[in-house]
N, C-alpha and C positions, 0 to 999 in steps of 0.2 A: 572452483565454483561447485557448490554443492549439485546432482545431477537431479535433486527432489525438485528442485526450479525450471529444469526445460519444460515443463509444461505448463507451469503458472507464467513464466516469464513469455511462453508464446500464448498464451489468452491475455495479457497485458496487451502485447504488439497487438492485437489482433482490437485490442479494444480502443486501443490508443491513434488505429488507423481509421476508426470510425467516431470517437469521440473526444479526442486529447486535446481539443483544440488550442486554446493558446499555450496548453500547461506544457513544461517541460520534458521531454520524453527520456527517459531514464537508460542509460545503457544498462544491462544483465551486471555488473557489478554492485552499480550503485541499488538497482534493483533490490535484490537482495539485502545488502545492507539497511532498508528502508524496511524493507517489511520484515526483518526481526526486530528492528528496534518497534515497529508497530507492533507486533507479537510480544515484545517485553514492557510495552506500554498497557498493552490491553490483559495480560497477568498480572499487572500490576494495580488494575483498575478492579479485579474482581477480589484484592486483598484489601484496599484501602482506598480512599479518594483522593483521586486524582488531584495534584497542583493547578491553578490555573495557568501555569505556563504546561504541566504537562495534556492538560485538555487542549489547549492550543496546538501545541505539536501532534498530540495523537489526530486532529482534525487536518493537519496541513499534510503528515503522513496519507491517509485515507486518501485527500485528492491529488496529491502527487503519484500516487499505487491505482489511482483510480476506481478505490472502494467504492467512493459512490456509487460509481456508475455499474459498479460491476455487477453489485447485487438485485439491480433488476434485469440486469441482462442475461444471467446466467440462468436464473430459477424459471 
């Protein structure tokens, strides 16, 4: 496991403990795994337009990582 992730993956937990409600809670593997492929969706978005399967995905990504929620809670 990459060690760039212990602090994104404990603000996850952290955010998952206060709003994850019904969604899935990701173990630190799968975690990771999710949010590169978010990362390679969203380089992928500022080269060319996005598929509608891949806007699908990049959106189901976001609320399983919990972007949503993150970005008001952070800032």
């Amino acid at each position: 496991m990459d060690p760039l992730y212990d602090v994104f993956y404990e603000k996850y937990l952290l955010l998952y403990s206060l709003h994850g409600g019904d969604r899935e809670q990701l173990d630190r593997e799968t975690y990771e795994k999710f949010d590169r492929e978010l990362l390679t969706l969203v380089e992928r978005s500022q080269e060319r337009d996005l598929t509608i399967a891949e806007v699908s995905r990049l959106k189901e990504l976001e609320y399983l990582l919990l972007d949503d929620v993150a970005e008001g809670f952070w800032s």
